[in-house]
C-alpha positions in Angstrom: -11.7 -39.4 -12.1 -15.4 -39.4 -11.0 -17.6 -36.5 -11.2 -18.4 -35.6 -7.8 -20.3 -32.6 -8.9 -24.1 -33.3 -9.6 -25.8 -31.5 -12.6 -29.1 -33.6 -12.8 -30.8 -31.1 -10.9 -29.6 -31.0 -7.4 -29.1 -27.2 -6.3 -26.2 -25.0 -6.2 -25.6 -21.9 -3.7 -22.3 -19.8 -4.3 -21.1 -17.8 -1.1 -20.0 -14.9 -3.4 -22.0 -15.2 -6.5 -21.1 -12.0 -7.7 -17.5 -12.8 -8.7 -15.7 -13.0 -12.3 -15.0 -16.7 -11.5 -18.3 -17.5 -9.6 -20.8 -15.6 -11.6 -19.8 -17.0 -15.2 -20.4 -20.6 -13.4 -23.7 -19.2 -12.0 -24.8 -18.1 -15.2 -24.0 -21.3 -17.0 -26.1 -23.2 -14.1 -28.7 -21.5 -14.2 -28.9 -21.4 -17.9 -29.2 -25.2 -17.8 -32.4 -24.5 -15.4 -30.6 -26.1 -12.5 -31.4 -24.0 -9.4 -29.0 -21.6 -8.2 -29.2 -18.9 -5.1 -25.7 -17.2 -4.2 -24.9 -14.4 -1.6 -22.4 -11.1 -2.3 -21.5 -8.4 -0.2 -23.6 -5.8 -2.9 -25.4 -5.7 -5.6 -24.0 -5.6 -9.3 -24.9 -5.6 -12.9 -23.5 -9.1 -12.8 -25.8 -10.0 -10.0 -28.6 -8.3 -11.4 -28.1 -10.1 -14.9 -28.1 -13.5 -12.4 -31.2 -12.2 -11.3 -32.9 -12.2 -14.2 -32.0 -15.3 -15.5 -33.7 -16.8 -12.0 -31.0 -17.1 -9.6 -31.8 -16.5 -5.9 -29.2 -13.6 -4.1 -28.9 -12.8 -0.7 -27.1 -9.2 0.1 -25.5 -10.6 2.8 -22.7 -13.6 3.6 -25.3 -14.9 6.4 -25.8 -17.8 8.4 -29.4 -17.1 7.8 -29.2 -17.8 4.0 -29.4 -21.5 4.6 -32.0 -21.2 7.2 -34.7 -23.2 3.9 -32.3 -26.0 4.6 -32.5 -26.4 8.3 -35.5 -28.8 8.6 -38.2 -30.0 5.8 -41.6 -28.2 5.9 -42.0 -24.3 5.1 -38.8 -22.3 6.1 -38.4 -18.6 6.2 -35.1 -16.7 5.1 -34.6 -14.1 8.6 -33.3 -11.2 6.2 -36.1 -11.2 3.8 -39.4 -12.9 4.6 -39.4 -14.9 1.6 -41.0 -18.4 1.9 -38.9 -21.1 0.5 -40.9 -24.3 -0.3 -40.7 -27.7 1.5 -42.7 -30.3 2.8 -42.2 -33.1 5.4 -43.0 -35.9 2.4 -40.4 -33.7 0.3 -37.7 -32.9 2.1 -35.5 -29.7 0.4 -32.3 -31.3 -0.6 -28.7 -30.0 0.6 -27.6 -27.5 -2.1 -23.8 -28.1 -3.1 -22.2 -25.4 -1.8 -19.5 -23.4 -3.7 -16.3 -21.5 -2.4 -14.0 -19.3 -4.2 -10.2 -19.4 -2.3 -11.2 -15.9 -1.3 -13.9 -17.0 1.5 -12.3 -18.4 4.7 -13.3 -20.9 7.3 -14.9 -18.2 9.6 -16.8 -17.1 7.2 -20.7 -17.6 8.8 -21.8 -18.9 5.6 -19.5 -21.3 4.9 -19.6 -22.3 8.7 -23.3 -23.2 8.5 -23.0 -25.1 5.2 -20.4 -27.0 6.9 -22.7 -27.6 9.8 -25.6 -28.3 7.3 -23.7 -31.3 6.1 -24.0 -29.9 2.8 -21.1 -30.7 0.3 -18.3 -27.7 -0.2 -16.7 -27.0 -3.8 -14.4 -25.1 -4.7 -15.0 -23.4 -7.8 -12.5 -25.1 -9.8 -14.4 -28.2 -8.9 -17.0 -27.1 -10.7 -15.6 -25.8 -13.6 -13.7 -29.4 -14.2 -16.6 -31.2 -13.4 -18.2 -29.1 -16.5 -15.2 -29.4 -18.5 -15.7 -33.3 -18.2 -18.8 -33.3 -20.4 -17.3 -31.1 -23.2 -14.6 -31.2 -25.7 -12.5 -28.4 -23.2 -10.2 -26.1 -24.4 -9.0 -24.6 -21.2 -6.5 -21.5 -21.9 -3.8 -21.0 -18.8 -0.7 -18.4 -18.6 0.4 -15.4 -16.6 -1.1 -13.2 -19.0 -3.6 -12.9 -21.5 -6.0 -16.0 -20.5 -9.1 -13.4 -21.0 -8.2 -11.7 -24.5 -7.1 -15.3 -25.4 -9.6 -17.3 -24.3 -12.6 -14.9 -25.5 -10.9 -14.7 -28.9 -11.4 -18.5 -29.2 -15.0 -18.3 -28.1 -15.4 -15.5 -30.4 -14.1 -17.6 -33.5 -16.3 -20.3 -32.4 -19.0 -19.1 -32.2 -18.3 -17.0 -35.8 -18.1 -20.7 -37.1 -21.1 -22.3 -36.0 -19.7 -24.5 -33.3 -21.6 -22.8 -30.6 -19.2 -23.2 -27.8 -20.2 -22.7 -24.3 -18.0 -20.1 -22.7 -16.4 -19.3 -19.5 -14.2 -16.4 -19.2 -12.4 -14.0 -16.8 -14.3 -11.0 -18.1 -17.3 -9.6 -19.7 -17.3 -9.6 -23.6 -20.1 -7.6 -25.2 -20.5 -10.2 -28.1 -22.4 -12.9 -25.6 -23.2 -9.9 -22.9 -21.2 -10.8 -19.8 -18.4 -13.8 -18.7 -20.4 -16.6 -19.7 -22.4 -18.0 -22.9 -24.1 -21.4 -22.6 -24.2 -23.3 -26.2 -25.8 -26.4 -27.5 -22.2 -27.3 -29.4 -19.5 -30.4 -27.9 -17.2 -27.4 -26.7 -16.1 -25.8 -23.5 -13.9 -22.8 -23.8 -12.6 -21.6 -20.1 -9.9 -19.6 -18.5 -7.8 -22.3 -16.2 -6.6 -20.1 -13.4 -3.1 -20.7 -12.0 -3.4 -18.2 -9.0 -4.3 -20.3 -6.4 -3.0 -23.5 -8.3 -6.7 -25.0 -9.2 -6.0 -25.1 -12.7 -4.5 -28.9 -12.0 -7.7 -30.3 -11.6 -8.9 -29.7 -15.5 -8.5 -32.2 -17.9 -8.6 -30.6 -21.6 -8.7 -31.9 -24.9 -6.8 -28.6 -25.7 -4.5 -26.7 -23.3 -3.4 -23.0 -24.0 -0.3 -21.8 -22.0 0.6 -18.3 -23.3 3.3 -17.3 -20.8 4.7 -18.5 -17.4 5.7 -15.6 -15.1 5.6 -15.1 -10.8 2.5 -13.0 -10.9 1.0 -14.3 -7.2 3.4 -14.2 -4.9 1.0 -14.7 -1.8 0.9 -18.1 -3.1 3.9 -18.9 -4.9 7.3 -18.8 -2.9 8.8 -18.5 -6.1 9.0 -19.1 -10.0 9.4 -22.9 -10.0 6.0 -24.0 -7.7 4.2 -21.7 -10.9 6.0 -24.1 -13.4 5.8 -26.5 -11.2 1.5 -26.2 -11.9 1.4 -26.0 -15.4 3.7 -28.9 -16.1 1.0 -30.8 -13.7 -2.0 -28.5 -16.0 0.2 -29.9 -19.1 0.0 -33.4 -18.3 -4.2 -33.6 -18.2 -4.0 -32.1 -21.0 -4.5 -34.4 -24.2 -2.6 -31.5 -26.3 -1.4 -28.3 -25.4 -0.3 -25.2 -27.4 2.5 -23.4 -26.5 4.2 -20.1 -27.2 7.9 -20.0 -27.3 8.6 -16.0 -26.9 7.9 -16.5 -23.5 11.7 -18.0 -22.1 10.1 -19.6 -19.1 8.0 -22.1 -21.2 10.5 -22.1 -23.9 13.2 -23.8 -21.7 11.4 -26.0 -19.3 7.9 -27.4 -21.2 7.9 -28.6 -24.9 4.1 -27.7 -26.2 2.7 -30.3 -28.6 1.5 -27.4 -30.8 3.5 -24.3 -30.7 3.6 -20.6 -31.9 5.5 -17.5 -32.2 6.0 -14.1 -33.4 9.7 -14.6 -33.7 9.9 -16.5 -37.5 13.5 -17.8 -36.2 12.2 -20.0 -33.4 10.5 -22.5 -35.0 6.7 -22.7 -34.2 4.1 -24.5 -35.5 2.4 -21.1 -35.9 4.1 -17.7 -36.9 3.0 -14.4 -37.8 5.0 -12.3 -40.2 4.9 -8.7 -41.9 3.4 -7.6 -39.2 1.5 -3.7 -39.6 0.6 -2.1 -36.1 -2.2 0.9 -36.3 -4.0 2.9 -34.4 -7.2 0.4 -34.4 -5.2 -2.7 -34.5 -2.9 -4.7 -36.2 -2.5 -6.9 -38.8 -0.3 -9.9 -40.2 0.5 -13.0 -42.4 0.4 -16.0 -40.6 2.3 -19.0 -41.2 1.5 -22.9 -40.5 4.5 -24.9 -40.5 6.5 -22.3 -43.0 3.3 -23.0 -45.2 1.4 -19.4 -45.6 -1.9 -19.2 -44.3 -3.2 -16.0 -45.2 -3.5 -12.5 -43.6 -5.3 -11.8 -40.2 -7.0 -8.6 -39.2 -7.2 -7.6 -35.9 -8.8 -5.1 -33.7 -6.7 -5.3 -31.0 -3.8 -3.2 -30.1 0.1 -4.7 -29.9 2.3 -7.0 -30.3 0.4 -9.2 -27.3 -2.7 -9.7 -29.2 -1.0 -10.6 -32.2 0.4 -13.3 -30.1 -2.9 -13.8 -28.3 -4.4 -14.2 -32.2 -1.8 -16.6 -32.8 -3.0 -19.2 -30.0 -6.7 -19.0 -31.2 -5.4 -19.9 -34.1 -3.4 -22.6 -33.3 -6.8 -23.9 -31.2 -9.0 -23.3 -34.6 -6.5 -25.7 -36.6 -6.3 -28.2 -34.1 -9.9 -28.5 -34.0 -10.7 -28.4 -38.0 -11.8 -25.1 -38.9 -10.4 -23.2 -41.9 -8.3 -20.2 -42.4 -10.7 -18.7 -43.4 -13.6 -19.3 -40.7 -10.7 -18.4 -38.2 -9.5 -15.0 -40.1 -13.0 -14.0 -40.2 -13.9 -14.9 -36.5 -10.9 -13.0 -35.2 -11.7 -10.2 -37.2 -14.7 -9.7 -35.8 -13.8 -10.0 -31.8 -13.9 -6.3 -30.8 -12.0 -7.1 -27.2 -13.4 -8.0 -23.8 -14.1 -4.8 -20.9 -11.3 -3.7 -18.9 -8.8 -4.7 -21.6 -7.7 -1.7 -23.3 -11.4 -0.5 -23.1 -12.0 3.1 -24.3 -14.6 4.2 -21.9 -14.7 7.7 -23.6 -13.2 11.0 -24.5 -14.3 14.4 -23.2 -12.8 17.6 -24.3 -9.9 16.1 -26.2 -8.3 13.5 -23.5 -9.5 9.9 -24.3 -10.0 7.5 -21.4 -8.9 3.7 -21.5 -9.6 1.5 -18.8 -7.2 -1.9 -18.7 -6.7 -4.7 -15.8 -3.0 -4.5 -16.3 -2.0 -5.2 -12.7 1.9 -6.8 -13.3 4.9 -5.0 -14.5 4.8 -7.2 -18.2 1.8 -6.3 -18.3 1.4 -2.3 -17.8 4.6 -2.4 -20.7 2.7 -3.9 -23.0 -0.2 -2.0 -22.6 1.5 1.3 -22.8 3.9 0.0 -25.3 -0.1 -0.3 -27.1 -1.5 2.8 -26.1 1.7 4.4 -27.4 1.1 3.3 -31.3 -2.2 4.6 -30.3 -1.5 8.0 -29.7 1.3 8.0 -32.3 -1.4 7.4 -35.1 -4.2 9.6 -33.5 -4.3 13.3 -35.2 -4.5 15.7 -32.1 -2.8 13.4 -28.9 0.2 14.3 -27.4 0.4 12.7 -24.2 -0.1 9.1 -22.5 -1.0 9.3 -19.1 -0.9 6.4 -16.8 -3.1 6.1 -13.8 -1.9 2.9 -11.7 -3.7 1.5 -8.5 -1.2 -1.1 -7.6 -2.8 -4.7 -6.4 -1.8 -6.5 -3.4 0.7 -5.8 -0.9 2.7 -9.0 -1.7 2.4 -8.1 -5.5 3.8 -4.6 -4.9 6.5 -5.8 -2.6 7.4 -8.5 -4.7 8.4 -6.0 -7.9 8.8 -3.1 -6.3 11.9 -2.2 -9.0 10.1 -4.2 -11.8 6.7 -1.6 -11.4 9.8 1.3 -10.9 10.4 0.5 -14.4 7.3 -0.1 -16.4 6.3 3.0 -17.1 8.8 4.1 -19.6 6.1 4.7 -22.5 4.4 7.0 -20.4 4.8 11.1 -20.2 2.8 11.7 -17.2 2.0 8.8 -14.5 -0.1 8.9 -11.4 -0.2 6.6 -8.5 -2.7 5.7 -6.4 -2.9 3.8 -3.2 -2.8 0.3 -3.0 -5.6 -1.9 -3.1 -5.1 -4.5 -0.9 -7.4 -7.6 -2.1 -8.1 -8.6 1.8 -4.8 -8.8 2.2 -2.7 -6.6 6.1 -0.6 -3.8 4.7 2.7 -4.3 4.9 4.6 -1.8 7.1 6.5 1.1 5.0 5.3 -0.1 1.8 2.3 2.0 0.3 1.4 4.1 -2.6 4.2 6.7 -2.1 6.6 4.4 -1.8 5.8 3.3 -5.6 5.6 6.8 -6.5 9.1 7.4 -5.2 10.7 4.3 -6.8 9.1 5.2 -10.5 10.2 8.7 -10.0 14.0 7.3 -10.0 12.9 6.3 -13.4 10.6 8.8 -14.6 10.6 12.3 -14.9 7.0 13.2 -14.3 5.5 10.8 -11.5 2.8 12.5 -8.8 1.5 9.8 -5.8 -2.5 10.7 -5.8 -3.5 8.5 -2.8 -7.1 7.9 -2.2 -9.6 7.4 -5.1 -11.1 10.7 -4.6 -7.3 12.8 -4.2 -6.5 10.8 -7.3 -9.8 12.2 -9.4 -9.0 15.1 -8.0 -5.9 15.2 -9.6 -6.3 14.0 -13.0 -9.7 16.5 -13.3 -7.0 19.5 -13.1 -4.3 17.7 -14.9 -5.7 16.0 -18.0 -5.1 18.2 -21.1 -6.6 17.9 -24.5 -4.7 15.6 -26.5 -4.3 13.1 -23.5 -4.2 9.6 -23.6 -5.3 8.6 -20.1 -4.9 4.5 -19.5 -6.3 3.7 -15.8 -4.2 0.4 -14.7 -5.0 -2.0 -12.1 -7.2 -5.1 -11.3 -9.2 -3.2 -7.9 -11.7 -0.5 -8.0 -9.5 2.5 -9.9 -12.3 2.6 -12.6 -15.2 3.6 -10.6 -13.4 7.2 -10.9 -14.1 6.8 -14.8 -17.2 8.3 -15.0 -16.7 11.0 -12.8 -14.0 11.9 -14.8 -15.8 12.2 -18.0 -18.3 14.6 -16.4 -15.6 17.0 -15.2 -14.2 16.9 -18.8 -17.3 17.6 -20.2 -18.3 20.5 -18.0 -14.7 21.9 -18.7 -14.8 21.9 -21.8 -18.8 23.4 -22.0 -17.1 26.3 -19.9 -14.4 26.9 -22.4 -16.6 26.8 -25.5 -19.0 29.4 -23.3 -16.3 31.5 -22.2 -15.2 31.6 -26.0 -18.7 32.7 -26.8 -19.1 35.4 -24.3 -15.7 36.8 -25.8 
């Protein structure tokens, strides 16, 4: 396939540079001193960190951002005054414009780049363009492609290969969603949500599960299997896990692994111990043992998760004991089972758990968490469900997730750009859990839903906020209630 991306030097301009997807490309762009300008809605530390590193940001999804690219000579951006260098010998050239699936064909920006003549990318285009210059390892599934995918980069980069990175969320070990390395390997998330992941080719393939997760563009479980037995097939070798029944029954991995010892796999984890800071295990490589794994991750998930990078490590020639130590060492990505702090007694966790499978797992975690914890009684879930189509979709399936927790809380749903669907919001969630909880409260807005937790949070309290939209940004603001509560208690126990 030829490479109809150009990284010799030719610019780039991202209409929403400050996305997961968008900014890890961005990073790694700019990184290689290839020049870069993007637009976003608002500012961010991930924008901010782009910045930095020399990237150009307008505020604003604007015509006007491509004005330098109108005519050769000296151009002026309308919004900010800057002058952008050109001259009538030196013509600027056309950057290559890149597109996420979220911006639409009315979108101004992408309307004048059209106009412009300059060339349109999606984002996956560039990302396989990338992956063609590496030795790619490109990790798909319904869930887990983040942990997964980091944990590999992690171990690599604990073993000296100095992989460049690409990843669905910001890891504190390389400071953000994206590390660029000098080494022959690409690690990257290959997103099946829009169904772009067909257009990597890997030398290694990751699936860990196959489940209907987008529904606003999937009609139905066999178009997602559909895409990764297309993903499968550019894929020189791919590693499989064969708890999830989906994969099990209609794809045969190359490689394969497991935490059940009865199935078979290449890969298998056995006498495994579960803890309050993680978990641990002996692993097995075709019946042959290993040796033992330490984790600081929570569940049985991550074990599985561990068991992929594993898989990955062996394929490419590393030893048990450079993987064991790298693995060890990975300390999680942000907004996957992140503790973002505890205030008079009641710890706060915030995860991206946005899918029935996954809000089980994560309070089936955040239960052996509390069980081992001296002092915590309850786990409280705070869920912002994602998407209309999502929420309609598994209505009863969310009804029923959130068995492992004592107290839940429901926010409205964040809709992702997506028209609300009539008779289906928050309450409507909140009624359906409460036919299978005893203790569910709908919270509505953001602010109703801090609101509520800062009266209803006791010490001892788990609290795990859920959800892929903005339910976090309440975080903070709840540690500062907690912390003034509980200065009032310990003044009102002085006074007495």
């Amino acid at each position: 396939m030829p490479n109809l991306v150009d990284f010799s030097g030719s610019p780039f301009h991202f209409i929403g540079i400050g996305g997961i997807g968008m900014s890890a490309l961005a990073h790694v762009l700019v990184k290689q001193q290839i020049p870069v300008s993007g637009s976003d809605a608002r500012a961010s530390h991930i924008t901010q960190r782009l910045e930095q590193l020399g990237a150009r940001i307008f505020w604003q999804q604007d015509a006007s951002n491509l004005d330098a690219y109108r005519s050769p000579g000296v151009a002026t951006n309308s919004t900010d005054g800057d002058r952008c260098p050109g001259t009538a010998a030196h013509p600027l050239t056309l950057p290559q414009v890149v597109c996420s699936t979220a911006i639409q064909a009315e979108n101004p920006e992408y309307q004048a780049a059209v106009a412009l003549g300059c060339p349109i990318l999606h984002r996956s285009d560039v990302l396989a363009a990338l992956m063609r210059n590496y030795r790619g390892i490109a990790v798909a599934g319904t869930h887990g492609k983040t942990t997964t995918s980091s944990l590999i980069g992690y171990m690599l980069v604990s073993a000296g290969i100095d992989p460049t990175i690409i990843v669905g969320g910001e890891v504190e070990a390389w400071d953000g969603n994206a590390r660029l390395g000098s080494g022959p390997c690409l690690v990257a998330e290959a997103d099946e949500s829009d169904g772009s992941l067909v257009k990597l080719s890997a030398e290694l393939g990751v699936i860990t599960n196959i489940e209907l997760d987008h529904p606003d563009h999937y009609q139905s479980l066999d178009g997602v299997v559909e895409i990764f037995q297309k993903f499968t097939h550019n894929c020189q070798r791919w590693i499989g896990c064969l708890d999830c029944p989906t994969l099990r029954d209609r794809l045969k991995p190359d490689i394969s692994y497991s935490l059940d010892p009865d199935r078979g796999a290449d890969y298998t984890a056995i006498n495994p111990t579960y803890h309050a800071q993680g978990v641990a295990a002996e692993v097995l490589e075709r019946g042959q043992l290993l040796g033992r794994i330490e984790l600081q991750l929570l569940g049985q998930h991550n074990l599985s998760n561990a068991l992929a990078a594993i898989a990955v490590g062996r394929a490419l020639g590393l030893t048990f004991e450079q993987i064991a130590t790298g693995l060890a060492g990975f300390s999680g990505a942000q907004r996957r089972f992140e503790h973002r702090g505890t205030e008079g007694g009641v710890a706060l966790y915030d995860d991206y758990a946005h899918h029935p499978s996954e809000i089980r797992v994560t309070l089936a975690a955040a239960r052996q968490r509390l069980g081992a914890q001296v002092g915590q009684s309850r786990v409280v879930a705070v869920f912002q469900p994602h998407r209309y189509s999502r929420t309609q979709t598994f209505l009863e399936d969310f009804a029923q997730s959130f068995q492992d927790a004592d107290l839940v809380a429901i926010a409205d749903i964040y809709a992702a750009g997506e028209k609300q669907v009539p008779g289906l919001n928050g309450q409507t969630l909140a009624d359906r859990v409460a036919a299978y909880h005893p203790e569910v409260s709908y919270c509505g807005s953001l602010d109703n839903t801090h609101q509520f937790l800062s009266e209803a949070l006791q010490p001892g309290d788990l609290a795990l906020f859920l959800g892929a939209g903005n339910l976090n940004q309440i975080v903070p603001l709840l540690l500062k209630d907690l912390a003034a509560r509980n200065d009032q208690a310990s003044d009102s126990l002085t006074t007495h």
